[in-house]
C-alpha positions in Angstrom: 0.0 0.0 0.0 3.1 2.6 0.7 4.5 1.8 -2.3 1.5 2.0 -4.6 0.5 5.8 -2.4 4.7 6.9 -3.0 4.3 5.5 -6.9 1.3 7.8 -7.5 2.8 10.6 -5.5 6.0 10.3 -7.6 3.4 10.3 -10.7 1.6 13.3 -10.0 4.8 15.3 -9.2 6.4 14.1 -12.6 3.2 15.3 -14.6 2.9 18.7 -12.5 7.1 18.8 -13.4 6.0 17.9 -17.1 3.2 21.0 -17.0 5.1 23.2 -15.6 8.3 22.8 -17.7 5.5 22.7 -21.2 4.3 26.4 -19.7 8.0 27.9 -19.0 9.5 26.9 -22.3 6.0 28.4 -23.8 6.4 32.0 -21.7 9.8 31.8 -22.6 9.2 31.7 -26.7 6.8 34.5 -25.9 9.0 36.3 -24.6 11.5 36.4 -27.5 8.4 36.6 -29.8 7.4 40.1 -28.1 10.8 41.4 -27.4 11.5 40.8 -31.1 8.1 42.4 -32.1 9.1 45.7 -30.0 12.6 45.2 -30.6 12.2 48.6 -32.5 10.8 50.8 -29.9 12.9 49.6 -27.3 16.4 50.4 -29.4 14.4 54.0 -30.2 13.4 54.7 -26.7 16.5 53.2 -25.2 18.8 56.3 -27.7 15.9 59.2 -26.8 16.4 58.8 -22.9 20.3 59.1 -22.0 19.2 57.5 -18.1 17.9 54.4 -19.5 20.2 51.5 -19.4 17.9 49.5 -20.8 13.9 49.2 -22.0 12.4 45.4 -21.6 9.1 44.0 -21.9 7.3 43.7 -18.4 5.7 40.3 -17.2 3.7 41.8 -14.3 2.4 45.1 -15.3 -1.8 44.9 -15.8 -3.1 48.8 -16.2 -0.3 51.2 -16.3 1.7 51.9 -19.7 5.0 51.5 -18.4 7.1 51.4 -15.3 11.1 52.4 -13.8 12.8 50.1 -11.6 16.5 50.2 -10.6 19.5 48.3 -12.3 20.7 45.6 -10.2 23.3 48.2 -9.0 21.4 51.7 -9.3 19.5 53.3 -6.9 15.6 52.9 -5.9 13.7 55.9 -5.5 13.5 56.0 -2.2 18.0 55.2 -2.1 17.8 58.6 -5.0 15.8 60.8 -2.4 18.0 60.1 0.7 21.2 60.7 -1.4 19.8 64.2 -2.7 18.9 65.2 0.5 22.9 64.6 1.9 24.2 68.1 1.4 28.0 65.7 1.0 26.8 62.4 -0.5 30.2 61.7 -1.9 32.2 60.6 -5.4 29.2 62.2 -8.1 30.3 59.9 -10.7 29.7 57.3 -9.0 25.8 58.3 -7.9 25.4 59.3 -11.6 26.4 55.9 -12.2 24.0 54.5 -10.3 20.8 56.4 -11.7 21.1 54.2 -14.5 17.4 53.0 -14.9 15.4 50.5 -16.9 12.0 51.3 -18.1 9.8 48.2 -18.6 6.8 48.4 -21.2 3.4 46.6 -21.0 3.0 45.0 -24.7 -0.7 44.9 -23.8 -1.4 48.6 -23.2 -2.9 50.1 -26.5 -0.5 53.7 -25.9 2.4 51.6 -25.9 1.1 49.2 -29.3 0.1 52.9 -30.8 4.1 53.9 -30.0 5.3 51.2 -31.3 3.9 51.7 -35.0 4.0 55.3 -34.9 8.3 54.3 -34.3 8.2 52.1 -37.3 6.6 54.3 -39.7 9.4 57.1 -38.5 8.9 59.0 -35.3 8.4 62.8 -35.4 8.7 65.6 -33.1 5.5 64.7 -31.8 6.2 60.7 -31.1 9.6 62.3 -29.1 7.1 64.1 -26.9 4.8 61.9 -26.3 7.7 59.4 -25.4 9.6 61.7 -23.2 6.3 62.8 -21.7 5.5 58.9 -21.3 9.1 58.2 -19.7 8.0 61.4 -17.1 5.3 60.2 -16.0 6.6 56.7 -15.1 9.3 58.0 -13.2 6.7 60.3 -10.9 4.8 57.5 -11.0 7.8 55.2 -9.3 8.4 57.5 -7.2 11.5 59.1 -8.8 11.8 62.6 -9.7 12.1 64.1 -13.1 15.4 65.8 -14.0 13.3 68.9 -15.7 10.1 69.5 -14.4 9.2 73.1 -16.4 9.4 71.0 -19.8 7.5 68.1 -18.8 4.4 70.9 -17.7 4.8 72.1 -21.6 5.1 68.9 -23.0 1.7 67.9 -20.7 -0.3 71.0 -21.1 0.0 70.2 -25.3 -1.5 66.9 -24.9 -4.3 68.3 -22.5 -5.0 71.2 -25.6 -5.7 68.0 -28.2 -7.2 66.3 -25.5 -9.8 69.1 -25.1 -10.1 70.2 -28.6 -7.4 72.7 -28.8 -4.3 73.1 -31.1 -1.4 72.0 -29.4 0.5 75.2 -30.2 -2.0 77.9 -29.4 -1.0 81.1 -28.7 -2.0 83.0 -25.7 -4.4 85.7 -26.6 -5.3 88.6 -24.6 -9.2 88.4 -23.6 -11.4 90.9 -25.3 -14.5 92.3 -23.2 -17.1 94.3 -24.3 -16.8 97.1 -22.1 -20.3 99.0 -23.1 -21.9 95.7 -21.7 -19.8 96.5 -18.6 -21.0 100.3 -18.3 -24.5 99.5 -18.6 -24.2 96.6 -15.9 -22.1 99.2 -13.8 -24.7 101.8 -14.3 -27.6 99.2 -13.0 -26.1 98.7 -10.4 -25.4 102.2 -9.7 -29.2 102.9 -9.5 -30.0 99.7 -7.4 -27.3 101.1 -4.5 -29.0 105.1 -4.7 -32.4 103.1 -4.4 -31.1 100.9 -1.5 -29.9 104.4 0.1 -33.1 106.4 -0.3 -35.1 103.0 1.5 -32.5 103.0 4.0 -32.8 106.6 4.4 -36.5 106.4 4.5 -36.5 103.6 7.1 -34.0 105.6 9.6 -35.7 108.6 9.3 -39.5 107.0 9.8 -37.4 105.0 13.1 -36.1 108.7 14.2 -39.7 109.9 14.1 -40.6 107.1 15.5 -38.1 107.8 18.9 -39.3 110.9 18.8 -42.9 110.7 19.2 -42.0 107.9 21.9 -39.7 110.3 23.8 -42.5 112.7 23.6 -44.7 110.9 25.2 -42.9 109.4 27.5 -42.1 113.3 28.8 -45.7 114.0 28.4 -47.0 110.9 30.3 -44.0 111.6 33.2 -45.4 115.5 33.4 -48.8 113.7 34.0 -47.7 111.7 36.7 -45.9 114.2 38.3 -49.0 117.0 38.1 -51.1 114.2 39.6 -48.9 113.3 42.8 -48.5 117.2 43.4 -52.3 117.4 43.4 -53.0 114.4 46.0 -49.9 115.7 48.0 -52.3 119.3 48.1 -54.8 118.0 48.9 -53.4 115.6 51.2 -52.3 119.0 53.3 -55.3 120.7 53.4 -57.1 117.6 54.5 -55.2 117.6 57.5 -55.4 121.5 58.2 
């Protein structure tokens, strides 16, 4: 009975051995299918961007276009922020040496598919852009920071014109108002604040009246009382003559 339960475990494992050697030889002639297929876009991308020691095809990414990660050597993002912040970090060769990146590319993502034949038909300004712009936002999105931040707000305020229907290289131009429009409005107004005056005028005026004629009577009405208490204290007296 042990031996027939340790010949079926030996089995199973030799079949799950057989799978899984069947599936890595398949990934494995995938991967040199794709990295053949973008073999153009990475050599491009790889000569645009000086800090990229190399571009590959990524096995894990899903959603996002692309990604940066260190060299085996180079330094993370979080290793790059530390050795900014040291006012003496030491030999500058050697931490330029060691921002040598590699970008990794998602063959599934339609931006990076859209790249890709844009490359092959012969890249112009606007494909360098778009890459550079790309290569940007991966690094922010790594948490690295970008070497230039002023030209990566151009490059992104271009694409964010075509996105929204605007030429990419509009020119700022001064607003023009219609300034009768204005005069008119300013005049309206003008009116509405004398008529809120001459109510509010109205209104303090009828409550000044108002105090008066209370104050008046009051005094009157005091006078009264005061008239009356003489006249019982009089007569008070003579009672008791």
């Amino acid at each position: 009975c042990f031996f027939f339960f340790f010949k079926q475990k030996t089995a199973y494992e030799m079949l799950r051995s057989l799978v899984g050697s069947e599936m890595c030889i398949r990934d494995r002639y995938m991967g040199k299918k794709l990295k053949k297929h973008f073999q153009p876009l990475t050599d491009w991308w790889k000569k645009q961007v000086t800090e990229l020691d190399n571009v590959v095809i990524s096995q894990r990414l899903v959603e996002d276009p692309c990604v940066i990660v260190a060299t085996e050597y180079g330094y993370s993002a979080n290793m790059e922020r530390i050795s900014k912040a040291q006012a003496y970090s030491g030999d500058r060769n050697q931490m330029g040496a060691n921002n040598k990146r590699v970008l990794e590319i998602n063959p599934n993502h339609p931006v990076i598919q859209e790249l890709l034949e844009r490359v092959k038909e012969g890249a112009d300004q606007d494909t360098e852009e778009n890459a550079r712009t790309l290569y940007d936002a991966a690094l922010i999105n790594s948490g690295y920071s970008i070497s230039n931040p002023v030209e990566f707000a151009k490059r992104f305020y271009k694409i964010l014109n075509g996105a929204m229907g605007v030429p990419k290289d509009a020119s700022i131009q001064e607003l023009e108002l219609d300034m009768e429009d204005d005069d008119e409005d300013e005049n309206k107004d003008n009116e509405r604040s004398e008529a809120d005056d001459l109510d509010a005028d109205t209104i303090n005026q009828d409550f000044n009246t108002n105090d008066q004629d209370n104050e008046q009577n009051f005094n009157n009405d005091y006078e009264n009382n005061e008239n009356s208490e003489n006249s019982e204290n009089s007569e008070n007296q003579k009672d008791d003559l």
